[in-house]
Structures are given as C-alpha cells and as structure tokens.
C-alpha distance (Angstrom), angle and dihedral (degrees) to the residues before:
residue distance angle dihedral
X1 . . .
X2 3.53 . .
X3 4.07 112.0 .
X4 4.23 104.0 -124.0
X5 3.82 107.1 -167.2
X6 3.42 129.1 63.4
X7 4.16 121.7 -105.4
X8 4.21 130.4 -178.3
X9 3.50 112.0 -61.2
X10 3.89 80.7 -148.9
X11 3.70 103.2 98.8
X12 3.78 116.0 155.0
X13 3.69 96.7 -152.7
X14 3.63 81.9 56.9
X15 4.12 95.8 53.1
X16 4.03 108.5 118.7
X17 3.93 104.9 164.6
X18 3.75 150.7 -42.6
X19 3.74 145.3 -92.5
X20 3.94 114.5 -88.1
X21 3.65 104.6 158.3
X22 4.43 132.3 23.3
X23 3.61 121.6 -160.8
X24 4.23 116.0 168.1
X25 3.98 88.9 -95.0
X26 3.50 111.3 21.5
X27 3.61 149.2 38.8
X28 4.08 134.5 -132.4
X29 4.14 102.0 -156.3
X30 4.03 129.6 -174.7
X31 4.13 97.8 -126.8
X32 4.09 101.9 -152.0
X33 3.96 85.5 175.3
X34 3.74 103.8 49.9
X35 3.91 109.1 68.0
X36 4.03 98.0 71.2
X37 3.84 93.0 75.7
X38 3.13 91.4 -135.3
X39 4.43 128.7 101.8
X40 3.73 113.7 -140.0
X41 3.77 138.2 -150.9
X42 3.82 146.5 -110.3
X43 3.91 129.2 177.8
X44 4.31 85.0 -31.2
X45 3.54 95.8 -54.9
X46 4.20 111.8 111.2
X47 3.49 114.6 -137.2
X48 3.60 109.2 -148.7
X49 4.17 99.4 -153.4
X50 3.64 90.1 -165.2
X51 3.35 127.8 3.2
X52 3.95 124.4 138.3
X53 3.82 108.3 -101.3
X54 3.51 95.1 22.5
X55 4.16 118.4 133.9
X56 3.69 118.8 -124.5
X57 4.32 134.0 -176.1
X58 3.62 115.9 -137.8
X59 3.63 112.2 -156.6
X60 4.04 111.1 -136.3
X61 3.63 90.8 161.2
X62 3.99 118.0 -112.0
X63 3.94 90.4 37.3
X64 3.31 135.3 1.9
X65 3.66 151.9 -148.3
X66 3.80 134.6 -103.4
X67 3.94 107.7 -158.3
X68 3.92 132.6 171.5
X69 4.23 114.9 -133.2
X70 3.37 101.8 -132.0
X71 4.32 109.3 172.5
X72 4.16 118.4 24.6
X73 4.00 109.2 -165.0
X74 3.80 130.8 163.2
X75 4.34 115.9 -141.4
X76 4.36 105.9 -98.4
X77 3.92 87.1 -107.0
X78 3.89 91.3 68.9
X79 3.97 100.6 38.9
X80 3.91 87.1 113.8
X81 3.71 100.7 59.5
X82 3.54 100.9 64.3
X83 4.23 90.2 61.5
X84 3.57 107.6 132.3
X85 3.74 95.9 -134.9
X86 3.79 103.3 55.8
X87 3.87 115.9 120.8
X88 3.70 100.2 -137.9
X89 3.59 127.9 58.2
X90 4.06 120.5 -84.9
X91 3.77 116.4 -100.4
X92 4.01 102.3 -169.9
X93 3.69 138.6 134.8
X94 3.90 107.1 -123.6
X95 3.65 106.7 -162.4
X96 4.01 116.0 -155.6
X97 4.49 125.5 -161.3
X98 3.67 101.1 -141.7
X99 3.95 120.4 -165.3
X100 3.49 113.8 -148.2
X101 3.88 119.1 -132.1
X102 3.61 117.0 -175.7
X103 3.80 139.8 -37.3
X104 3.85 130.8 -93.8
X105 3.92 147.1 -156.4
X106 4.14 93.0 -128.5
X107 3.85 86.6 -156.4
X108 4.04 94.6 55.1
X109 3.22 109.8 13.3
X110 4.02 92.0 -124.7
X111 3.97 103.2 155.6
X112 4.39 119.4 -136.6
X113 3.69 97.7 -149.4
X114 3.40 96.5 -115.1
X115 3.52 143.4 8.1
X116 4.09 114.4 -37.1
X117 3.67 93.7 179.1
X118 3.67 137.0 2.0
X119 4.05 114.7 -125.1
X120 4.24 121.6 -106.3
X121 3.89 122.1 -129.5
X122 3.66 113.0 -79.2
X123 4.10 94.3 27.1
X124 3.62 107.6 144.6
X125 3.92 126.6 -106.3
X126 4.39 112.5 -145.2
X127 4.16 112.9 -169.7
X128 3.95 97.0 -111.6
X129 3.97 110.2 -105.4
X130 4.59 102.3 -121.9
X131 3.63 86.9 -123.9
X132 3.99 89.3 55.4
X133 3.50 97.7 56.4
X134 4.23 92.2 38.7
X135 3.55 86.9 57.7
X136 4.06 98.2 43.9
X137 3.89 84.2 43.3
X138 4.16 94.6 50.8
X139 3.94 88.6 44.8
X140 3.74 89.6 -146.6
X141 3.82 90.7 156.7
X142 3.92 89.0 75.7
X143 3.34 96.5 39.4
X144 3.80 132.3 123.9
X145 4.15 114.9 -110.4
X146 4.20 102.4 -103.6
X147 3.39 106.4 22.1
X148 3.54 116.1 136.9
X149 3.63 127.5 -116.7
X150 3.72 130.1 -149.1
X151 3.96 126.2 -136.2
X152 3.91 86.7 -129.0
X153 3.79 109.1 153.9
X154 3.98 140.0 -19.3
X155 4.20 126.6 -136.0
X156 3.92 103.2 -85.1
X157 3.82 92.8 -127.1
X158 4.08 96.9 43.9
X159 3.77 106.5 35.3
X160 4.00 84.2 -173.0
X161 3.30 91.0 76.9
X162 3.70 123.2 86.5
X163 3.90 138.2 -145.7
X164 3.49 103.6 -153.1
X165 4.06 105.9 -171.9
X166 3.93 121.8 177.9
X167 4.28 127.8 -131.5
X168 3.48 92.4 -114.9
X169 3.91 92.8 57.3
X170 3.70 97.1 36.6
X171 4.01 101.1 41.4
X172 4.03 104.4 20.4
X173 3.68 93.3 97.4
X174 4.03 104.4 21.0
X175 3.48 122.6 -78.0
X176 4.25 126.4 -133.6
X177 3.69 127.3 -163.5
X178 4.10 108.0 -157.1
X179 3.72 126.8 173.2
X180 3.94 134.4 124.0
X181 4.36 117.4 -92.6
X182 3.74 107.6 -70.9
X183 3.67 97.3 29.2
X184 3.94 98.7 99.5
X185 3.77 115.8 -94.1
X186 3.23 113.7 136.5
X187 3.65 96.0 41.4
X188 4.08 80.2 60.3
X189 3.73 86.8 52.5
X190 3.67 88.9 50.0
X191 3.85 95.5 45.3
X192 4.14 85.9 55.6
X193 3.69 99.0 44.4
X194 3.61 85.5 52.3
X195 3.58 95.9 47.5
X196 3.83 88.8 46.8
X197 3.83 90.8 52.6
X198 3.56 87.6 48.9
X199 3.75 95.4 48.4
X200 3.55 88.6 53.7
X201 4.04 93.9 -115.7
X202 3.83 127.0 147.7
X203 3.99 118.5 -109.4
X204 3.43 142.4 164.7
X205 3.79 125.2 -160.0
X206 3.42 134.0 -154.6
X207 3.77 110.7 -155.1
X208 3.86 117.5 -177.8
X209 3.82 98.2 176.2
X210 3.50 99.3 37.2
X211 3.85 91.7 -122.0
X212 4.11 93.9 134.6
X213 4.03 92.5 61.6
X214 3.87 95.3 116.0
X215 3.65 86.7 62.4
X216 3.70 110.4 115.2
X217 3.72 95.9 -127.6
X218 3.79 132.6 106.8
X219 3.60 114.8 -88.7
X220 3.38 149.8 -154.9
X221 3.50 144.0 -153.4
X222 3.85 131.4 -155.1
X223 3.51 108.3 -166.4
X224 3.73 146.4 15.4
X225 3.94 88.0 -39.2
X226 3.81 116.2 163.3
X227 4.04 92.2 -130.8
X228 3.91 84.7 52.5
X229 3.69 121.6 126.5
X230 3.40 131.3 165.4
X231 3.61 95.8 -104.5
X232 3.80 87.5 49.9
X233 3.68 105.2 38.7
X234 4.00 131.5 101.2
X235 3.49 148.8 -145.9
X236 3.71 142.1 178.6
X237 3.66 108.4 -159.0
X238 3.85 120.0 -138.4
X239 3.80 93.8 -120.1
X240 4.10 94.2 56.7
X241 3.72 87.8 61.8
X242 3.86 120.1 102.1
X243 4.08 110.6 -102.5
X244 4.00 79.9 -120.9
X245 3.87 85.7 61.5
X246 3.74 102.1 52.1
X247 3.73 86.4 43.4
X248 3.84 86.7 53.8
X249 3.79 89.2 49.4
X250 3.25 102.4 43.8
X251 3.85 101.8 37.0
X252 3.67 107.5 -151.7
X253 3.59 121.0 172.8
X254 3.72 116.5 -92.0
X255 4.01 92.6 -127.4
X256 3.40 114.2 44.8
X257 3.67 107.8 7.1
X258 3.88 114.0 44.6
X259 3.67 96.6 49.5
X260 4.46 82.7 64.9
X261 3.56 91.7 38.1
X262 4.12 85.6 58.4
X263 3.27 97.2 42.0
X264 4.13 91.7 47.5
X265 4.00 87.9 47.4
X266 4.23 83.4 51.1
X267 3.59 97.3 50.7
X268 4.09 99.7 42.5
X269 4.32 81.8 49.1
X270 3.99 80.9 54.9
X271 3.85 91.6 43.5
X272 3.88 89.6 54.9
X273 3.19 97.6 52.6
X274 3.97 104.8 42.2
X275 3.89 103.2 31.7
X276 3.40 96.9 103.8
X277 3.47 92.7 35.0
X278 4.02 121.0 108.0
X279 3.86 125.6 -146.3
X280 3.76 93.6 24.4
X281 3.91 102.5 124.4
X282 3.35 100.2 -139.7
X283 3.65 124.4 126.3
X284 4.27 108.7 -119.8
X285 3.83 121.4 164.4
X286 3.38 131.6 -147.9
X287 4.21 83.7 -97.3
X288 3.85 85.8 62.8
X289 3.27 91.2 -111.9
X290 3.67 133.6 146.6
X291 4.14 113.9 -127.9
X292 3.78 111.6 -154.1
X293 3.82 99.6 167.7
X294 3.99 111.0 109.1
X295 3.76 87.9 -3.2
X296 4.14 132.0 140.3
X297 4.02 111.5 -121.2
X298 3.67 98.4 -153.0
X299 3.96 88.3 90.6
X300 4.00 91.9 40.8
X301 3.78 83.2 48.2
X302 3.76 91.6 43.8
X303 4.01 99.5 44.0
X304 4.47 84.8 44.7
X305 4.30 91.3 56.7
X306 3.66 91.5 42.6
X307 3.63 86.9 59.0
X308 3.64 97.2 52.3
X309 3.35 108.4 124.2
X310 3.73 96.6 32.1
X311 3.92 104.7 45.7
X312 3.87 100.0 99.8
X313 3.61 97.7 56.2
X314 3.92 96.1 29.5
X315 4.03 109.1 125.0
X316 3.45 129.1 -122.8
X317 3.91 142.5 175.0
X318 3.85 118.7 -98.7
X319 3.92 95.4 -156.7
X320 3.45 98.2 64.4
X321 3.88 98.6 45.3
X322 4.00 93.2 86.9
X323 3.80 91.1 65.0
X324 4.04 93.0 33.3
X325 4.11 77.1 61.3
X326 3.92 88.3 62.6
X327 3.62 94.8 48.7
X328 3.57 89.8 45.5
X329 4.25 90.7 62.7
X330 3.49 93.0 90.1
X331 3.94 135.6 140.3
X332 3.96 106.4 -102.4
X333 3.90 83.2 -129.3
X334 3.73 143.7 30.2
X335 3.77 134.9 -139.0
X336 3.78 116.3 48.5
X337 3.17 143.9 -58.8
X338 4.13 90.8 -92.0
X339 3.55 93.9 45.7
X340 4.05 114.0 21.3
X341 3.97 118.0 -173.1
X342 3.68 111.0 -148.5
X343 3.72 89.5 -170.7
X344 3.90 90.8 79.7
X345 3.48 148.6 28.9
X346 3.67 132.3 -92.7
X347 3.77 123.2 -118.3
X348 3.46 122.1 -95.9
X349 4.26 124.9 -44.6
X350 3.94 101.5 -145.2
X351 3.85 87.6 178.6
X352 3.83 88.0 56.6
X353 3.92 85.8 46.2
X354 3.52 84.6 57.2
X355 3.67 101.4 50.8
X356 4.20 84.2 59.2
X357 3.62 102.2 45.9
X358 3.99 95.8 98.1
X359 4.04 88.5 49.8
X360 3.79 90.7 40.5
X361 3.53 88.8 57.1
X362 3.78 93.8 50.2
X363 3.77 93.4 50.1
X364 3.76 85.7 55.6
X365 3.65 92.6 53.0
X366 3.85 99.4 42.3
X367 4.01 84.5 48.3
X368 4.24 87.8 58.4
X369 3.48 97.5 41.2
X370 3.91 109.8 106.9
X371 4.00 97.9 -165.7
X372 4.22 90.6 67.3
X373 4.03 88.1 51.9
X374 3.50 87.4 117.8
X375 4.03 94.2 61.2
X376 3.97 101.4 34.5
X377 3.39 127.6 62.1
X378 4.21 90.4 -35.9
X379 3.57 128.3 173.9
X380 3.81 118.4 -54.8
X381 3.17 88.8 -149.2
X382 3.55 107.7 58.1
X383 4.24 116.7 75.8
X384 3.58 119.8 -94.6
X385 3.37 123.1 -126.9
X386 3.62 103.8 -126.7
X387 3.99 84.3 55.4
X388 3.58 89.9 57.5
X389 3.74 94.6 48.5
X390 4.08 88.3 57.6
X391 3.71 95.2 44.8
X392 3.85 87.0 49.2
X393 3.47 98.9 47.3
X394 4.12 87.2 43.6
X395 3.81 116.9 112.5
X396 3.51 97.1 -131.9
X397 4.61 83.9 57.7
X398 3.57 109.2 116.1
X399 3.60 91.4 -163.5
X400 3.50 125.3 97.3
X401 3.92 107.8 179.2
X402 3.69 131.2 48.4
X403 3.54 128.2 -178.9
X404 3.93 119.7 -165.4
X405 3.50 110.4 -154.0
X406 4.07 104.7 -156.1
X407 3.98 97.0 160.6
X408 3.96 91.5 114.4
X409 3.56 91.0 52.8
X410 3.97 111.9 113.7
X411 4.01 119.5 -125.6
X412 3.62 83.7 -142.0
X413 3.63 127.3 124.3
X414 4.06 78.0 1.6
X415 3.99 88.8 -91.4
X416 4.52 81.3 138.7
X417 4.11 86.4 68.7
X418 3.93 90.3 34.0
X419 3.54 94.3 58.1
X420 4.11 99.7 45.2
X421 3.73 80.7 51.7
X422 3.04 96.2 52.3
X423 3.89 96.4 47.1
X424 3.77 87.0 47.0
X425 4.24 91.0 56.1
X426 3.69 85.6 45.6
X427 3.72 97.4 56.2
X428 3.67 92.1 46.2
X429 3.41 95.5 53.8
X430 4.17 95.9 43.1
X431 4.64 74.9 56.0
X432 3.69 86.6 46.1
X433 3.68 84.5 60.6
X434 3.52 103.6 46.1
X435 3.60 102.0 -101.6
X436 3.37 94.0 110.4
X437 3.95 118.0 44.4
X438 3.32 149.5 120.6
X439 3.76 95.8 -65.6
X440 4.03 91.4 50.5
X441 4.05 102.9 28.5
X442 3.98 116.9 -165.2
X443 4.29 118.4 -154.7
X444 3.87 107.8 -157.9
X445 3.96 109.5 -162.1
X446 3.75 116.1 -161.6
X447 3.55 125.2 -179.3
X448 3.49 129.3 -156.8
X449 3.89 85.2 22.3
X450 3.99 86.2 167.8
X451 3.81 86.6 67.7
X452 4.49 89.0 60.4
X453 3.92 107.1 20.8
X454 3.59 122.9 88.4
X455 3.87 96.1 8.9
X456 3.54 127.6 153.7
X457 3.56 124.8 -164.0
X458 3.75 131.0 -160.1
X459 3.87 130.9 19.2
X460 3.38 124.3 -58.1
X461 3.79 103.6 -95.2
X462 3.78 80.8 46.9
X463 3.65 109.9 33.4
X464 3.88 130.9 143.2
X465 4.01 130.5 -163.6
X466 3.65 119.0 -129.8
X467 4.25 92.5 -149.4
X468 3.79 109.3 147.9
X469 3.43 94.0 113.1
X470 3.60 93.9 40.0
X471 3.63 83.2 64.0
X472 3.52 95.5 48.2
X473 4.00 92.5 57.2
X474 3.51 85.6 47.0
X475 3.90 102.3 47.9
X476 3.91 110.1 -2.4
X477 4.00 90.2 93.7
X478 3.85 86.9 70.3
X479 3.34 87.3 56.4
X480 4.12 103.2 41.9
X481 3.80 86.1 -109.0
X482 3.46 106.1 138.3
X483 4.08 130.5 -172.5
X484 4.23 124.2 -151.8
X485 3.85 100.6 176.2
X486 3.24 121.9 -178.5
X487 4.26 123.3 -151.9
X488 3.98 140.2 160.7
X489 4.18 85.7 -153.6
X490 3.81 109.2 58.8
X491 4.08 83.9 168.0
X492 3.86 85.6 64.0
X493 4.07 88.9 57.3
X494 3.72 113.3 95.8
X495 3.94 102.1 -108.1
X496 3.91 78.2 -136.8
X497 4.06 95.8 66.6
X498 4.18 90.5 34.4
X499 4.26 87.7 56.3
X500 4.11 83.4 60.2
X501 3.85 100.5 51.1
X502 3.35 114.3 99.1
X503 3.52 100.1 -168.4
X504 4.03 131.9 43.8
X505 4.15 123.0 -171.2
X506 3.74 95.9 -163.4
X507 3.44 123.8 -161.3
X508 3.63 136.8 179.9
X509 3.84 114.3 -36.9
X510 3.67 118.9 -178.8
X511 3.98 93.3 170.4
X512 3.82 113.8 98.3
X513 4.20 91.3 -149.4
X514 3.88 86.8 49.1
X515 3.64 91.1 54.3
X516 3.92 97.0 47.3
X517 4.49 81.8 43.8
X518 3.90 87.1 65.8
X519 4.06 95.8 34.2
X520 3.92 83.4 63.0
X521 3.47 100.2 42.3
X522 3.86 106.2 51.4
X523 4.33 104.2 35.2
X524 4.61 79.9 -158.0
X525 4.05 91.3 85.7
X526 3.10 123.2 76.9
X527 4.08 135.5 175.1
X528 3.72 92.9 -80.9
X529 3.92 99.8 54.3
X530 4.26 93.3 35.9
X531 3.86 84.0 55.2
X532 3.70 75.9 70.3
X533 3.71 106.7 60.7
X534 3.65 98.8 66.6
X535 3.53 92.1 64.5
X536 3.43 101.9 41.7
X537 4.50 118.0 137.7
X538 3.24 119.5 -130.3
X539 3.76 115.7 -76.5
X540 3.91 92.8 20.9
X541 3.86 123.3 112.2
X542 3.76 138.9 179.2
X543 3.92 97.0 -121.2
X544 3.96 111.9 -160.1
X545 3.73 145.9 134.8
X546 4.05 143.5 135.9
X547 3.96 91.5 -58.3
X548 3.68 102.0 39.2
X549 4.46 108.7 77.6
X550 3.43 100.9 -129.0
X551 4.01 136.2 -9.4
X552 3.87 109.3 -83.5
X553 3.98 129.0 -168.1
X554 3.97 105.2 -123.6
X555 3.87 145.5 -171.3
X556 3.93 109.8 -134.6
X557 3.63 114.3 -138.8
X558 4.18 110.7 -112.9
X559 3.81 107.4 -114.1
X560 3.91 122.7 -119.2
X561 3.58 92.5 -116.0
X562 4.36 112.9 40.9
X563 3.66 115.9 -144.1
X564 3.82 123.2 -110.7
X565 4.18 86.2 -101.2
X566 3.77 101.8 128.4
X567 3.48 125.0 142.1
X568 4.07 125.2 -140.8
X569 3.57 120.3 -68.7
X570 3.97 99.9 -140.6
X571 3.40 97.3 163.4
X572 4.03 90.1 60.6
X573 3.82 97.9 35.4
X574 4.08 92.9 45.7
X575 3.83 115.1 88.1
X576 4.03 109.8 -168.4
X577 3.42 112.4 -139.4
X578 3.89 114.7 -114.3
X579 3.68 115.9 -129.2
C-alpha cells in the first residue's frame, strides 16, 4: 500500500555523503556510501547511495533541497580500489556532481519553485525516499480538495511507487508525447485515453493508423474501412470544406484559374438551389449546368442576392464543376467592341478555356477516383462528420469518447492533412460557440501529429497553411479545447504550437535536432536532464512542464488495452531454405 502523507526526508539510514563544493546550480558531494559496490536496504525500500539519476535531500536546515546525482567519479589516486576482485573491502572516496532542482518545506513537502537557499559545506546529503519525490512530483500539497488524480506513471527503479498526476495539470495547457519509434508512445496515449475514460472525461481521438481500435470507445470510420457499417461510417462532403480547402486540394493557379474555379463553385450552388425551380430565368441544361454565353445577368444577379445569407454553406455537385468551368470562360460583356452590352455575357473565351485545361483535367480525375468517395459527392445517406462532431459535443450527448478512424483515407491529392484541418477548424468553431468551454471541456488526441501540423500545401507563388490546430494551441484553452498530440518528429512541430504546450511526456530521442526542438520549447530542461533522453528504456519518459517542480525520469503505466503497434515477426514469417 502506497504511503499518502508526507514524512522527513531526513532518514539516517538513508545518509550517503556531504557537501564539498557549491556552484549556483549544482553540487560537488563526498559520497561515504558509494565505494562498496554494493546498494543497501531499509524497511524494503533499496537505497541506491550513488547511482546516476538517483534523487537525493540535502538538509540546509529550515528547508531543503531536492537534487538529482547526475556523474559518480572516484580522484585517479584511488582508481584501484574499486576492482571487483580484491579480497579486502574498498576504502575509496567516491565523489558525486549533484544538480539541484528546486527547494522544499522538509516538514510538508510544499516545493518554492526554485532554489530558496543554496546549501553550506558539510550539509548533509539523505538518498530521497520514492514516495518523497512522487509526492513533490504530484504537487498534491497545493492542490484543490476533490480533484482527481490519474495513475500516470511509477519511479523506474520501484515500480510500487506511483505518480499520481491530475487533468488539470496534465491537459490545462496541451499536452505532447515525443519520442523516436520503439520508445513507447502510443502505449502512453493508450494509458491516458484509458485513464480519461475511466475518469469519466470527454475525448475525441484522431487515429490515422488505426492502432487505438481495442479501445472500448465508439468508433468511426471514414472510408472504405473493413469494420465500416453504415451506422459507423463517415463522410466529409466537398461542399462543407472551406473555399481555402478546395483551393488547397485542387491547386489552381492564383491568376488565371481560381477566379473560374469560384465562379464554377457559385453557379453549381445556384444550380442546386433553383433547378427545380420554374420562372427563374436562368439558363440550366439537362447536364445541370448553368449556360452564361449570350445570357442576361439580371436573373444570375437575382438568383445570387436571394441567396444571401445561405451562399457559403449552399451545396453543390463536384462532378459537374469541370464542365461548369467551360461555361464559365465567357466574355464579361456582349456586343462588340463598338457597341458593348453589359446586360449579357459574351460568347465563349477559348483562350481562358485553355488556361484551365490542366485543372479541368484534375477535377475529372479526382471526380473518378473511388478512394476520395468519402469527400466528393458521397453518400447522402451516410452521417457527416461535421454532424457528428456537433451531436458529440451537444449537452444532451451521452457519449464521452470518440475515436475517428482515418487509416483508409488516401494521402493523395493531400485530402489526409485537409481533412484533420478541417476537423481541427470545426472544433474551434463548435468552442467559439460555446459548446465547448470550461464547464463542458473537450481533449482531442492526435497521433502522428507530425504527419498534419505545420504543413504547407501548394507552390510557393501558390501556397496555403494548414493552421487549425495551430490556432487551437494558441486559443483553444479559452475555450476548454484542449490538444494531446502525439509525434516521433518534434522538429516537424511548428515551434509556434510546441511554445503553447504545457506539458511534454518525453521519450527516447536519439536525434540531436529533436533534442534541441524540446530544449526550446519547455525553458524546465536543462543540459543535465536532456543528457537523459538519449538513453531512455523502453516505456520510460522524462515527464515535465510549467506545473510539474522539476523534470523527472518516469515509468508509464501499460494500458489495459495495447495498441495495434507491433513490429514484424521475421523470425516466424522467414522460412530458410534447406540445402
């Protein structure tokens, strides 16, 4: 059973050493209990006396410090007495470079943030007691009565021990898990879900590889999944995309191009509506298409003020707009050049038709191509997703969890980035409305963020940013819209988003420019504790961030449920050939 209140972190069984040298931020100490090789015991717990990475108290008398040993060395003269095979025992001097973390009340355990007061020679040095340094990492001495706490993590050496962490800490200002493949993300992501579902919070997760299916959530699958049903199955239709995203999809050029493509999009919104309409004076072919050519534009005009209010979210059919394109190559005016009529159209611009054959021809192709079904012209009948988002994010929603499946959705034609973004931009805007907030708080978990933030699509004289959820970091905590992203490439994070998470899980990074990503995004790490995340084992993390007192090197907790993250079994699959 896990000891609960806090006791003096003065233990004599636990004394290994003394002060012999003070800088600002570290230590020098004489460790009497290091040189016998050996770790010894008190009441079951091991005290390490000496170990790299291991937490010690120095005793300064009305507070103290909490410091991590970080380098053990013994002077050249006394190399020889630590050999293994020497009969009698060692008599050494171990010395040990301690970096000092932050300042403590020894009789409560409430932390300064910071150090108070810097230790005198001679002060003593005590092997921190696990449950010390949970409860100094948890901060549950400034905590609020009722909040809850999540099993997060135990102490890598003493697994008994837990790290107990609470929502408000861990999600108030965004949360990122980083860490190179193999080094224990996703079952982190996992483990929180989990905890979240446990804890009764509200969630949705955006799954790209459809790793997070044993989840016991509700999910849903855009795409021609296998698990899809039509109860369960999504789409995004064309026309509830931002203009900005079907420019960034289908990249016309900002000159000659987009101005048609608008107009086309316009006209086919005009279409739907008046079709089936009588008396409308507009000219509509059996193609449902909208002829301009040689036509007045009082009724265009007309048809385009009556739809005032609705004209941005007005639907339209994607198949058709190639050939609305054509129509929409017309002369602004008709007549001649001696006598122009303003009144009408022109005939037909084939130079202008020229200009959009290379975007026609993509239109065409994107209209044929059965893996973006669920984005152009999909099945009426099946729900949308921005439908589902509202419903979710309703009050009267009894669910809690949602999991987005988007692993059948192509990278083609970048409509994978498109989407997020456009669930992002959604979600903000449901907060905008009040929705979301304080009162009713909504996590988004998104894995493989590197794959959707801080994208750019298009070339440069015609390039659009993917931001939504660079907006979200930025402003979502206003609203109680909170981001936990997950991402082997911190470097491919906009440095903007990464200054607005609060929190970082880091796990093992073995790439120098990753490293220096998370130095500049959290100013709590230092040399001393990145030295660390190189060397990381699987399943540990450095856990920090502006609520937690220092950065700490933890065990995550293995979820209930283990993600689909397994990597091949050659061994079992191979068959060597026999000679």
């Amino acid at each position: 059973m896990e000891r609960k209140k806090w006791f003096s972190p003065y233990d004599p069984t636990r004394r290994i050493g003394s002060v012999i040298s003070v800088s600002a931020t570290e230590l020098i100490i004489n460790l009497s209990k290091a040189g016998s090789g050996e770790p010894s015991w008190s009441f079951g717990n091991r005290i390490a006396a000496g170990e790299v990475n291991e937490f010690v108290f120095i005793d300064i008398g009305e507070t103290a410090i909490l410091g991590r040993l970080v380098k053990v060395w013994i002077e050249g003269g006394e190399r020889l007495s630590v050999d293994g095979l020497a009969d009698k025992p060692s008599e050494n001097h171990p010395i040990g470079l301690v970096q000092l973390l932050v300042s403590l009340n020894p009789a409560n355990g409430r932390n300064y943030k910071g150090i108070k007061q810097h230790p005198r020679l001679g002060s003593q040095i005590y092997s921190a007691h696990p449950y010390l340094v949970a409860i100094i990492a948890e901060g549950k001495q400034d905590e609020e009565p009722g909040q809850i706490h999540l099993p997060l993590a135990s102490l890598p050496h003493d697994e008994s021990v837990t790290v107990h962490v609470t929502p408000e800490k861990l999600f108030s200002r965004h949360c990122a898990i980083l860490g190179a493949t193999g080094g224990g993300k996703s079952y982190s992501m996992t483990n929180i879900i989990e905890q979240v579902i446990k804890a009764g919070g509200k969630a949705i997760i955006i799954d790209p590889t459809g790793e997070y299916e044993s989840l016991g959530c509700d999910s849903y699958y855009v795409g021609n999944h296998a698990n899809a049903t039509p109860l369960n199955q999504l789409t995004f239709p064309h026309w509830q995309f931002t203009d900005l995203d079907i420019r960034a999809f289908l990249r016309p050029s900002a000159q000659s191009q987009a101005p048609k493509l608008e107009a086309a999009i316009e006209s086919q919104k005009i279409v739907w509506q008046f079709w089936q309409q009588q008396n409308h004076g507009l000219d509509i072919n059996a193609n449902y298409l909208l002829n301009k050519s040689g036509q007045a534009k009082a009724p265009y005009e007309a048809a385009l003020l009556s739809m005032n209010s609705s004209i941005q979210t007005a639907p339209w059919m994607f198949k058709y707009i190639a050939d609305q394109i054509v129509n929409e190559c017309v002369w602004p005016n008709g007549g001649n050049a001696n006598n122009p009529n303003p009144t009408i159209w022109g005939g037909r611009a084939d130079n202008d038709v020229g200009h959009c054959l290379n975007l026609i021809a993509r239109i065409k192709a994107y209209s044929n191509n059965p893996n973006l079904k669920w984005m152009i012209d999909p099945d009426d009948k099946l729900k949308t997703l921005p439908n589902l988002i509202d419903d979710f994010c309703s009050p009267i929603s009894s669910n809690n969890v949602l999991r987005l499946d988007l692993s059948e959705v192509p990278f083609e034609a970048n409509s994978r980035e498109i989407l997020v973004n456009a669930i992002g931009r959604k979600l903000l805007s449901v907060a905008r409305q009040g929705a979301i907030n304080h009162g009713a708080p909504l996590l988004v978990f998104i894995d493989e963020a590197h794959q959707f933030l801080n994208k750019r699509i298009g070339e440069e004289t015609n390039r659009f940013e993917l931001d939504a959820f660079g907006n979200i970091a930025k402003e979502g905590r206003k609203y109680g819209l909170n981001t936990i992203i997950a991402t082997q490439r911190p470097r491919d994070i906009p440095e903007d988003v990464l200054s607005q998470i609060g929190t970082l899980i880091v796990h093992r990074l073995t790439n120098q420019l990753d490293q220096e990503i998370v130095k500049k995004a959290v100013g709590a790490i230092d040399q001393r504790s990145a030295s660390f995340l190189p060397v990381l084992g699987q399943g540990e993390a450095l856990l920090l961030g502006v609520d937690f007192p220092f950065p700490m090197t933890v065990k995550m907790k293995r979820p209930a449920n283990a993600p689909t993250s397994k990597s091949a079994g050659f061994s079992k699959s191979w068959k060597p050939l026999q000679n």
